[in-house]
C-alpha positions as CSV (number, residue, x, y, z in Angstrom):
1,X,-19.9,-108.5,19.9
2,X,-17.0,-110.2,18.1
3,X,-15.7,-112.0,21.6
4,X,-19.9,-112.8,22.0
5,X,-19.5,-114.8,18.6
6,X,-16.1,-116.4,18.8
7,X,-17.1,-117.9,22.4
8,X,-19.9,-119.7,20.9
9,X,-18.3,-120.8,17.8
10,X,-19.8,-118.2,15.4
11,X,-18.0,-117.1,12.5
12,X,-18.8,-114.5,9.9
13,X,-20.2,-116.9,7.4
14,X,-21.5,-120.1,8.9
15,X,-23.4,-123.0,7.2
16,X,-26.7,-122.9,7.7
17,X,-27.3,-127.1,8.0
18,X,-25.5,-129.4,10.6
19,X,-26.2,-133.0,11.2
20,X,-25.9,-134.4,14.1
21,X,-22.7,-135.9,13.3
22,X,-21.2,-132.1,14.4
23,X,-20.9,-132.1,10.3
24,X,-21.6,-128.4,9.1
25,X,-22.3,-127.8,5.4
26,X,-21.8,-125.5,3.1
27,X,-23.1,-125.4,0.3
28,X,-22.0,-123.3,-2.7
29,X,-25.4,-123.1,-4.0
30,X,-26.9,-121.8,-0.8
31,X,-28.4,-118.3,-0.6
32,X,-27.0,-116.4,1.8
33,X,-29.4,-115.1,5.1
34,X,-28.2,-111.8,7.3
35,X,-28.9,-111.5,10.6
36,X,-29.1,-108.2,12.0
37,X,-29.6,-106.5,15.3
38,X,-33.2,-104.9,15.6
39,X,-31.9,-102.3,18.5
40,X,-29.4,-100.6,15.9
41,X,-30.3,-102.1,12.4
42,X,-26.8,-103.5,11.8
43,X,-25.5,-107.0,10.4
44,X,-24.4,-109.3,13.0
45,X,-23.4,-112.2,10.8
46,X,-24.5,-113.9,7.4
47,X,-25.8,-117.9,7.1
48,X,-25.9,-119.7,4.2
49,X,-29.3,-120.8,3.6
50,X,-29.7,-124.8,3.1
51,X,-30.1,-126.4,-0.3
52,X,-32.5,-129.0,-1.2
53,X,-29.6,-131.6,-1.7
54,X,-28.0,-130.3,1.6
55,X,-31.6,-131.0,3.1
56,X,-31.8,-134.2,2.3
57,X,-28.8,-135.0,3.4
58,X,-29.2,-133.9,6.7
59,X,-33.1,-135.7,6.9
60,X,-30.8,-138.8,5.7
61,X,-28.6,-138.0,8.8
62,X,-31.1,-138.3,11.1
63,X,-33.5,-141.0,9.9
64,X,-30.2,-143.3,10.2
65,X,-30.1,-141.8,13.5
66,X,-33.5,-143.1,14.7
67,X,-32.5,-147.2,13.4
68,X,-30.1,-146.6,16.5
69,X,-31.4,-144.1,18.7
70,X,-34.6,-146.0,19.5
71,X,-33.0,-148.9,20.7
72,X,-31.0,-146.9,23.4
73,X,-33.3,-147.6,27.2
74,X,-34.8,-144.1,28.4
75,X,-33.0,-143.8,30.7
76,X,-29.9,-143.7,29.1
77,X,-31.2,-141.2,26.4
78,X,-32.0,-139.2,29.4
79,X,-28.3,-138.9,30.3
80,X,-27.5,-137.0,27.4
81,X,-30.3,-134.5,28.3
82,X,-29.1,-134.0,31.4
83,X,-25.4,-133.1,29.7
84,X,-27.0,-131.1,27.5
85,X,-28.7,-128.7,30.4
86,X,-25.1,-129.2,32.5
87,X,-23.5,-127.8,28.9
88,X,-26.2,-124.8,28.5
89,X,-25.8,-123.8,31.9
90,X,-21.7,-123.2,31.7
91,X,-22.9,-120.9,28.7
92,X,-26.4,-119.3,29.9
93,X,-24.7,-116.0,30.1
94,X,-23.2,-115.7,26.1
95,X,-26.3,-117.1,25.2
96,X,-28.6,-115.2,26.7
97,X,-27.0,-111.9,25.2
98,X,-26.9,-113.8,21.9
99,X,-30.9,-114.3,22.3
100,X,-30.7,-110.3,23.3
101,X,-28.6,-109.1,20.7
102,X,-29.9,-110.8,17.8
103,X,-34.2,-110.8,18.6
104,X,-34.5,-107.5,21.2
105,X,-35.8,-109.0,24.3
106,X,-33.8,-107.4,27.4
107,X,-30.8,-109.3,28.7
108,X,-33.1,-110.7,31.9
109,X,-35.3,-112.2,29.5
110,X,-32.7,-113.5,27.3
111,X,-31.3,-115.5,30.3
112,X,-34.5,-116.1,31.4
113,X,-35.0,-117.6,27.6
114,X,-31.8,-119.8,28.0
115,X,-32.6,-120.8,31.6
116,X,-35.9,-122.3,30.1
117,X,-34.1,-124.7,28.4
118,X,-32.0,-126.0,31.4
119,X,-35.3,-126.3,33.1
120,X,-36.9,-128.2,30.4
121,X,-34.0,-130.8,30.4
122,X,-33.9,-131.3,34.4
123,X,-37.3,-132.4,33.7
124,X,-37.0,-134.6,30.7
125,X,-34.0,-136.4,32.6
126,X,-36.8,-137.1,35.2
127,X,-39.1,-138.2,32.5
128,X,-36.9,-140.5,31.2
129,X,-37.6,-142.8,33.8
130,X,-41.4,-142.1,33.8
131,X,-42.4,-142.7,30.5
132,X,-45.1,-145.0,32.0
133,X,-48.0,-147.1,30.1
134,X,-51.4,-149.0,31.6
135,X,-51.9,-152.1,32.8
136,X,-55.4,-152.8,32.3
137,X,-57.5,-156.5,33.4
138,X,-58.3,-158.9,30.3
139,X,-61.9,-159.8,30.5
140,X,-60.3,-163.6,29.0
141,X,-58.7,-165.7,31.6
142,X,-55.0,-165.7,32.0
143,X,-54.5,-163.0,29.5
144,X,-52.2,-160.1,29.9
145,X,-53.3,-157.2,29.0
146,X,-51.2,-153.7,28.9
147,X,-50.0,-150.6,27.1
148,X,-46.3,-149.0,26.3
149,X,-45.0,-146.2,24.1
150,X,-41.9,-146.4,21.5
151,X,-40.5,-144.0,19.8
152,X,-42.0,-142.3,17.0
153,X,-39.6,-141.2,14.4
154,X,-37.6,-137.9,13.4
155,X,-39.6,-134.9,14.6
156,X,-39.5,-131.4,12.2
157,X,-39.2,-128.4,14.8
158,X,-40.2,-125.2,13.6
159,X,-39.4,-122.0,15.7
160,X,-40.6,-118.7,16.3
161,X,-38.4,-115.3,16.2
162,X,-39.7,-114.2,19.7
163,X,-38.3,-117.3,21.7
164,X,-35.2,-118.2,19.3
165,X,-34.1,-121.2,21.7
166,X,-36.2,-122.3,24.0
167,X,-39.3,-123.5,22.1
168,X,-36.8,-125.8,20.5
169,X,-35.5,-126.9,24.2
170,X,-38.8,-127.7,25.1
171,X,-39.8,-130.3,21.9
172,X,-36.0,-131.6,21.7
173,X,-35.5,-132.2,25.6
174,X,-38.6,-134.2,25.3
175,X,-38.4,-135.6,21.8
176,X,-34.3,-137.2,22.5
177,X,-35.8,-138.7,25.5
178,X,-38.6,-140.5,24.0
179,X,-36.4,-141.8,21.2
180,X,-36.8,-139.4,18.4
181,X,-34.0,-137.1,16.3
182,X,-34.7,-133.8,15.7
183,X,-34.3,-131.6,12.9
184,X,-34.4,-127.9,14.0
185,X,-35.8,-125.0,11.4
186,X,-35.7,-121.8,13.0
187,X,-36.8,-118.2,12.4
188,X,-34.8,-116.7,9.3
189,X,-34.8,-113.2,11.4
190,X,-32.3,-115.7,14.4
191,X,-30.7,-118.1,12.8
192,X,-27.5,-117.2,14.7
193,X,-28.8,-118.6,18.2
194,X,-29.8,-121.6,16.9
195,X,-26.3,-122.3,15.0
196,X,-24.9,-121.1,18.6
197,X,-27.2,-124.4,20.3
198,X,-26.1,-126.5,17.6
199,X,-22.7,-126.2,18.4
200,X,-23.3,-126.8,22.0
201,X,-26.0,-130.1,21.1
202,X,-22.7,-131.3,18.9
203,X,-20.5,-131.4,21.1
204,X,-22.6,-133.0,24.0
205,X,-24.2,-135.6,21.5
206,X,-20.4,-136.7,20.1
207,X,-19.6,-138.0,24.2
208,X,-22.6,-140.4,23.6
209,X,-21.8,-141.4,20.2
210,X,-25.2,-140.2,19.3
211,X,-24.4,-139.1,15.7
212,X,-28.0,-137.8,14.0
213,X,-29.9,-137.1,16.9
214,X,-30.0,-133.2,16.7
215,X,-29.8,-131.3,13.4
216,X,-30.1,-127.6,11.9
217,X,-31.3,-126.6,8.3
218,X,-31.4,-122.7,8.1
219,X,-34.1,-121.6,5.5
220,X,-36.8,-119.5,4.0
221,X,-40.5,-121.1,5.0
222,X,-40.9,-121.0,1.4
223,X,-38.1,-123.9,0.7
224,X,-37.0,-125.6,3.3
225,X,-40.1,-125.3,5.7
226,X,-42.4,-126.2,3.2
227,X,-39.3,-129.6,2.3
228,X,-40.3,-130.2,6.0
229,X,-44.3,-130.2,6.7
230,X,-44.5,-132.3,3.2
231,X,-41.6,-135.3,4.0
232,X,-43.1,-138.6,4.9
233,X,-40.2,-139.4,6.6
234,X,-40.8,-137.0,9.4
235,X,-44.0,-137.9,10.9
236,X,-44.4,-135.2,13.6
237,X,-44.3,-131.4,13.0
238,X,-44.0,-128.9,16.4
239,X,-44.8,-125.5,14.5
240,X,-44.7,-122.4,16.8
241,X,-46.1,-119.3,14.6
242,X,-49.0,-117.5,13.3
243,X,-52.7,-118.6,12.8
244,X,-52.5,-117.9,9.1
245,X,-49.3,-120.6,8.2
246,X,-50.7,-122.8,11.1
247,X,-53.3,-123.8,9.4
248,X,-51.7,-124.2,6.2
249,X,-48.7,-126.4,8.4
250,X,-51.8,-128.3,9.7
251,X,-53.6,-129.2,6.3
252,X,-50.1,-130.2,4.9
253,X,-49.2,-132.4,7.2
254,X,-52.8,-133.9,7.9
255,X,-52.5,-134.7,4.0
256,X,-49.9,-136.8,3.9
257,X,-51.6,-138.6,7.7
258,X,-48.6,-137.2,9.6
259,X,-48.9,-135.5,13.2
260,X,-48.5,-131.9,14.1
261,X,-48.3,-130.3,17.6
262,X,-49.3,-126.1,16.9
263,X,-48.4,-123.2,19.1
264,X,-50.0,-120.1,17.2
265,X,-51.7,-116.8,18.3
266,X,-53.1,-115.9,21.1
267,X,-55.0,-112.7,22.5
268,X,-54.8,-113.2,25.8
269,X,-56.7,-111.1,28.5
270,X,-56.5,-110.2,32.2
271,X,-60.0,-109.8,34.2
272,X,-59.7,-107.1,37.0
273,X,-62.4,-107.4,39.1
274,X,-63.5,-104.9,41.4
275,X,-62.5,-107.2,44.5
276,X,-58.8,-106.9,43.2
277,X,-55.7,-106.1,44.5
278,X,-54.7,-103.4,42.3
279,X,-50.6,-103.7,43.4
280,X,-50.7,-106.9,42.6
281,X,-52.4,-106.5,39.4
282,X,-50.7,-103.2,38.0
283,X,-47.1,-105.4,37.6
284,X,-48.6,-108.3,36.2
285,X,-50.5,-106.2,33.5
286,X,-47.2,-104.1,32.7
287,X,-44.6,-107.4,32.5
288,X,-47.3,-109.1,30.5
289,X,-47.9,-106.5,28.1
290,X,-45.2,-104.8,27.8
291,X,-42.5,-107.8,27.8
292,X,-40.3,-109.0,25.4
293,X,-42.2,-105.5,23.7
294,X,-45.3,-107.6,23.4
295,X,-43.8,-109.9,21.4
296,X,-44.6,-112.9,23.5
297,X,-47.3,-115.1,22.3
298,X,-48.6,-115.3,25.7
299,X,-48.9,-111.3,25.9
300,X,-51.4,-109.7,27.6
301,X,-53.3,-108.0,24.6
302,X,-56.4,-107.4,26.7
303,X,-57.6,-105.9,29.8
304,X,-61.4,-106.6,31.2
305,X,-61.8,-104.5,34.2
306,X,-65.3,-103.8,35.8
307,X,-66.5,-100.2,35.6
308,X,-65.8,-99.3,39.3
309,X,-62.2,-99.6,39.0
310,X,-61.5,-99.6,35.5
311,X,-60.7,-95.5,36.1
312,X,-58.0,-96.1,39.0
313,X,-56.7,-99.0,36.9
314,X,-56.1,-97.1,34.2
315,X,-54.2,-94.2,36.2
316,X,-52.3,-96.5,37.8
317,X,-51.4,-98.2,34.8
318,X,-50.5,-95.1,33.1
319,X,-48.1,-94.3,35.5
320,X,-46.6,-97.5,35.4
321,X,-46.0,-97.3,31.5
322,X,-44.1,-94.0,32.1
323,X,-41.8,-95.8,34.2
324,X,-40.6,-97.9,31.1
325,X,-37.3,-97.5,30.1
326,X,-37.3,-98.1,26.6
327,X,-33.4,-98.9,24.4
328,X,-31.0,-101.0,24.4
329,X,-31.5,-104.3,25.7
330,X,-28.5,-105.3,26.6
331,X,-28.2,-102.9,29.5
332,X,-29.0,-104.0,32.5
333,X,-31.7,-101.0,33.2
334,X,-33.3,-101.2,29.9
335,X,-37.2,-103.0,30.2
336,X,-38.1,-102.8,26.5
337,X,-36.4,-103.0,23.7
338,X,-37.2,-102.6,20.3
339,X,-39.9,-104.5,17.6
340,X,-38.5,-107.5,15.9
341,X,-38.3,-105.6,12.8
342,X,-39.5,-102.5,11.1
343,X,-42.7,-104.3,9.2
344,X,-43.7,-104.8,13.3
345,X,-43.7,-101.4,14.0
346,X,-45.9,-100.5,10.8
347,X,-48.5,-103.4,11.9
348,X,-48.6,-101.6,15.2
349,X,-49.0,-98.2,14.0
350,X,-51.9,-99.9,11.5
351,X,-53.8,-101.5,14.5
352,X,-53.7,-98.4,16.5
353,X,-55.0,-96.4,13.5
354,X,-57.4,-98.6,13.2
355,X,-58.3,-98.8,17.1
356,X,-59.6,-95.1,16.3
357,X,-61.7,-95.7,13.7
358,X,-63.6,-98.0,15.8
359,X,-63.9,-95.7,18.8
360,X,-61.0,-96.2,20.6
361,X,-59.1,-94.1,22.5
362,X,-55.2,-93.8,23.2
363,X,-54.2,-92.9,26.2
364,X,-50.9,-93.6,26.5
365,X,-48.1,-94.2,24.0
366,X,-48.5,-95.6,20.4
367,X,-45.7,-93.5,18.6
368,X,-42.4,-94.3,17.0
369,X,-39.2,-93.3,19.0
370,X,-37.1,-93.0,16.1
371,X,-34.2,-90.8,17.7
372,X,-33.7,-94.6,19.7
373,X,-33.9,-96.7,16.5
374,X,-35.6,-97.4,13.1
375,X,-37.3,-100.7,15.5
376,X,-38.3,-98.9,18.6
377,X,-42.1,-97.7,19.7
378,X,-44.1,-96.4,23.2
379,X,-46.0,-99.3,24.2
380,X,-49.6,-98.2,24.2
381,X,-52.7,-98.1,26.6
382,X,-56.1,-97.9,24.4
383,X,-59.2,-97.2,25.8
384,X,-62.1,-99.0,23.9
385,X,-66.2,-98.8,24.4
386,X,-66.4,-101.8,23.2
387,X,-64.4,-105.3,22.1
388,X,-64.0,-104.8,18.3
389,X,-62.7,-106.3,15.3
390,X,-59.7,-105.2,15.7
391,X,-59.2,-105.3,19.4
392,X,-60.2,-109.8,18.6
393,X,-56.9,-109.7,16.4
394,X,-53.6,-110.8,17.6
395,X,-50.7,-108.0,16.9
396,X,-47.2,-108.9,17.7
397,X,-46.7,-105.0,19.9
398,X,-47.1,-104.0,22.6
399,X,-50.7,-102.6,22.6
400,X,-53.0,-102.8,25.1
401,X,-57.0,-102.5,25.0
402,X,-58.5,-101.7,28.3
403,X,-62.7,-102.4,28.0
404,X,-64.7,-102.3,31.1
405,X,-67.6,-104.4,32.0
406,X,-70.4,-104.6,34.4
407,X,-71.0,-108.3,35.6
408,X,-68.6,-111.1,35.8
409,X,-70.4,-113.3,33.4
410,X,-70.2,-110.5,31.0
411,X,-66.5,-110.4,31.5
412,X,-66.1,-113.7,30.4
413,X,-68.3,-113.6,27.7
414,X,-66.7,-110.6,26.7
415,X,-62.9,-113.1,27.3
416,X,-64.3,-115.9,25.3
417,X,-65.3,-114.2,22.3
418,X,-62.1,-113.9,20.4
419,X,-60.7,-116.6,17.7
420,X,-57.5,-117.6,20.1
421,X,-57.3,-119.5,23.2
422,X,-54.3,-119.6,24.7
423,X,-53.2,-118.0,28.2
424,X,-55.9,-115.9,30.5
425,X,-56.0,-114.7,33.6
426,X,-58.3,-113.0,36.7
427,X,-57.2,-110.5,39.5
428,X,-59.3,-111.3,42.2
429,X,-59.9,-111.7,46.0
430,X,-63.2,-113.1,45.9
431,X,-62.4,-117.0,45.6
432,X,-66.3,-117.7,44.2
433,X,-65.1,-115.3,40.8
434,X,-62.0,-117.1,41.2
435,X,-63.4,-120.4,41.1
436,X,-66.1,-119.3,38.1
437,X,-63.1,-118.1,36.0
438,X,-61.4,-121.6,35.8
439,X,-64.9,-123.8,35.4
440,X,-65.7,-125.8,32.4
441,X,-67.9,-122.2,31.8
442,X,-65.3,-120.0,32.5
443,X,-62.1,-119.4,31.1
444,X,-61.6,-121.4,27.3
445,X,-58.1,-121.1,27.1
446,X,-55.9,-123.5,27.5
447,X,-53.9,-121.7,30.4
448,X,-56.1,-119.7,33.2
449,X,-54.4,-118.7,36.1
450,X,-55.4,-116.6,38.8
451,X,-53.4,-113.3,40.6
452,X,-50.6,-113.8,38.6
453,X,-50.2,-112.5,34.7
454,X,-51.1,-114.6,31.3
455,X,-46.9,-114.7,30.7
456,X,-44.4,-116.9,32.0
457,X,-45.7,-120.3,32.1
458,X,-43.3,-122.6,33.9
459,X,-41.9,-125.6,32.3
460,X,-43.7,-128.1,34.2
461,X,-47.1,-127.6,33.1
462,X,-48.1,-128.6,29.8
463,X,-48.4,-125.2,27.5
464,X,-50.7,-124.7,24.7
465,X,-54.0,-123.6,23.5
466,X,-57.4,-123.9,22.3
467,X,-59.5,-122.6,19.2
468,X,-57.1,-120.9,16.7
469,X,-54.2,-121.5,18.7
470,X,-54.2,-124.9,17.4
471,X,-54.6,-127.4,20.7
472,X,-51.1,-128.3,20.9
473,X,-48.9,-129.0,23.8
474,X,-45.5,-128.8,24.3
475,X,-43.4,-129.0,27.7
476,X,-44.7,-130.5,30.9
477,X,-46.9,-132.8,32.3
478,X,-47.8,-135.5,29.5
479,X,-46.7,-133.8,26.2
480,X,-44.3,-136.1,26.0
481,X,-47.1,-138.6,24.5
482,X,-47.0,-136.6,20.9
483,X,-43.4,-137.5,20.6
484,X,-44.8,-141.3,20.9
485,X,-46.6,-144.0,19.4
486,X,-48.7,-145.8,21.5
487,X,-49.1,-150.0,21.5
488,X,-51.7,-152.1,23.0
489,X,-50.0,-155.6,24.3
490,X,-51.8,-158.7,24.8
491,X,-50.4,-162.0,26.3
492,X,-52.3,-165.3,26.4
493,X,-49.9,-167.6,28.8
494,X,-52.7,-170.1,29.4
495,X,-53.4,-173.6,26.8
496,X,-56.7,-172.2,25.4
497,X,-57.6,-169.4,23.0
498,X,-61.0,-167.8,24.3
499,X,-62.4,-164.7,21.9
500,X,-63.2,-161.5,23.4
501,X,-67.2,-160.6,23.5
502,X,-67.4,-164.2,24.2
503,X,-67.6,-165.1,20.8
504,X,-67.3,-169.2,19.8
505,X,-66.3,-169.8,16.5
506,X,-65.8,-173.2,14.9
């Protein structure tokens, strides 16, 4: 662990705030944060926590940053994206067993994690030269009429615990390119990956000169995230996180007229119809649930399988769960680790108390594994009658409700009616149930695929959700227009000055 931490610049104390200027600061006042490992319980390294002075100084840092930044042609900000990805890619390895050690994911899905980012910045280096606006016809003779986007300002980026590094790829990949700084606030349970891609976003950002354009402040939600959603200075918030401080991120910022983009929950579900095929299904259901211990928000949470199969699916599926091997991450056979933290496995053990209450039954798993570690649990397969109250709330474990239905359009009623929209999917062969699924009446999530699972979006499709998970969109496609202010243009290059609507005056 020790070489891990030297290699990417990670000391025993670090500073919890950087601006982009590669200037860490530390604070004498600051608290101090530990970071531990979930898979054995011990410290990895302490941070100390940022100040409010500190904070200001590093919002200082990069609002001086944007006065330059914004002037720089796409194109060229795009170069320093592309160095960053060159720069993350030399270090995916350490990384990706930093992402490991420190959250709990396996090692394949902490490269995976770190891979995401590269992605993400092969594509905002194509953006950069595609950050295209309308031309649209004047209805007023030779008038010019057209739209382009500028940059927007310093963007606050607020990250998760369960993807430590790559949510913040994919808003600063795409937030550098359209002209905007960043100021970074991750998770306080993995502030040590974030210091890690600090250090690498320094060093890439000093070759361009580009002093302020990435930044760290390590802090409580309670100080420095609440510093963040209320400064008029930053006028977009990305907030990954749950439903609950979502909405409070949203009313805060809405307050003060500012933007937000907001990834929260989702309980996404997997319709196995009975023209399905089951081997293709079966994996997709067990990476999807049982990934990243289904602590993915993304995670299948749901299964809706019609009553003549919903027996063989369930046997099958059982099966596949006893496959699992369940410890330490960072071995290369290992496919779950353990919960984020203890208070996880007690939320787990809550919902599956109260899955029986409501007439559910577990059929596989659900218990602690404490001989492996205070953080570990069996994934669990729950049989329910019916879709309850607790089966429509979103826990971060890996549980999984199985409820069988009769008709397809019951299956999707049956989909629809839970608070969050975010990924869903349908195992089928029939391409009139697949086609149903994704119409306007279908599906209302804000990602539907079909034969392949509701995790593991890829980077160029625009990802995000509907209802409680908040409508925001991050990555692909044309998210890069949050991260922009659009401007109407006009030009008049004849003699006369004709009024729209026709009007005459004077």
């Amino acid at each position: 662990m020790k070489n891990l931490l030297e290699k990417l610049h990670i000391d025993a104390v670090n500073s919890g705030a950087c601006t982009g200027a590669g200037e860490w600061i530390a604070d004498p006042a600051g608290k101090r944060l530990v970071s531990y490992n979930p898979a054995t319980g011990a410290p990895i390294a302490e941070v100390i926590q940022t100040t409010d002075a500190v904070y200001d100084q590093v919002i200082g840092s990069a609002g001086r940053a944007f006065e330059t930044w914004r002037t720089i042609p796409a194109p060229k900000r795009g170069l320093l994206i592309r160095d960053l990805g060159a720069a993350l890619r030399e270090l995916r390895e350490p990384l990706g067993e930093l992402v490991t050690l420190e959250m709990g994911k396996i090692r394949a899905e902490g490269m995976g994690e770190v891979q995401e980012i590269i992605d993400i910045c092969d594509f905002a280096v194509g953006l950069s030269r595609q950050l295209y606006g309308l031309i649209m016809h004047s209805e007023r003779p030779a008038h010019r009429m057209y739209e382009q986007w500028h940059p927007l300002g310093v963007v606050g980026v607020i990250t998760a615990f369960n993807f430590p590094v790559a949510v913040w790829g994919w808003n600063a990949a795409i937030a550098v390119v359209a002209g905007d700084p960043v100021v970074w606030k991750p998770s306080s349970l993995t502030p040590l990956t974030a210091i890690a891609v600090q250090h690498v976003a320094n060093r890439v950002a000093a070759d361009y000169g580009a002093a302020g354009v990435f930044n760290l402040v390590i802090g409580s939600g309670r100080s420095v995230g609440e510093r963040l959603i209320n400064d008029p200075r930053v006028p977009l918030i990305s907030f990954t996180g749950s439903v609950a401080m979502g909405r409070h991120v949203s009313e805060v910022v809405a307050r003060r007229l500012g933007r937000s983009i907001l990834e929260l929950g989702g309980n996404n579900a997997i319709i196995v119809t009975e023209n399905a095929d089951l081997a293709l299904a079966v994996p997709a259901i067990l990476f999807g649930a049982v990934g990243t211990a289904g602590q993915r928000c993304t995670s299948t949470r749901r299964i809706i399988a019609h009553r003549g199969i919903v027996d063989q699916l369930m046997d099958r599926l059982i099966a596949a769960y006893q496959q699992v091997r369940i410890g330490d991450p960072l071995l290369p056979d290992t496919l779950m680790g353990p919960l984020v933290e203890e208070a996880a496995v007690d939320n787990m053990l809550s919902a599956l108390e109260s899955a029986r209450a409501q007439g559910g039954k577990v059929c596989f798993g659900g218990g602690r594994l404490a001989e492996k570690g205070r953080c570990f649990v069996e994934p669990a397969i729950v049989r329910m009658p019916q879709q309850t109250a607790i089966v429509q709330e979103e826990t971060f474990a890996p549980i999984l409700y199985v409820i069988a239905y009769e008709t397809l359009d019951e299956a999707i009623i049956i989909h629809n009616s839970v608070p969050q929209g975010l990924s869903s999917a349908i195992f089928t062969t029939n391409l009139l149930e697949a086609e149903q699924f994704l119409a306007a009446s279908g599906s209302d999530c804000g990602i539907a695929n079909v034969n392949i699972g509701t995790s593991g979006a890829e980077i160029g499709g625009a990802f995000g959700g509907e209802k409680e998970t908040g409508g925001g969109r991050e990555s692909g496609s044309d998210a890069w227009k949050a991260y922009m202010r659009r401007q109407t243009n006009t030009i008049n290059w004849s003699r006369e000055l004709p009024l729209a609507q026709g009007i005459k005056f004077g």
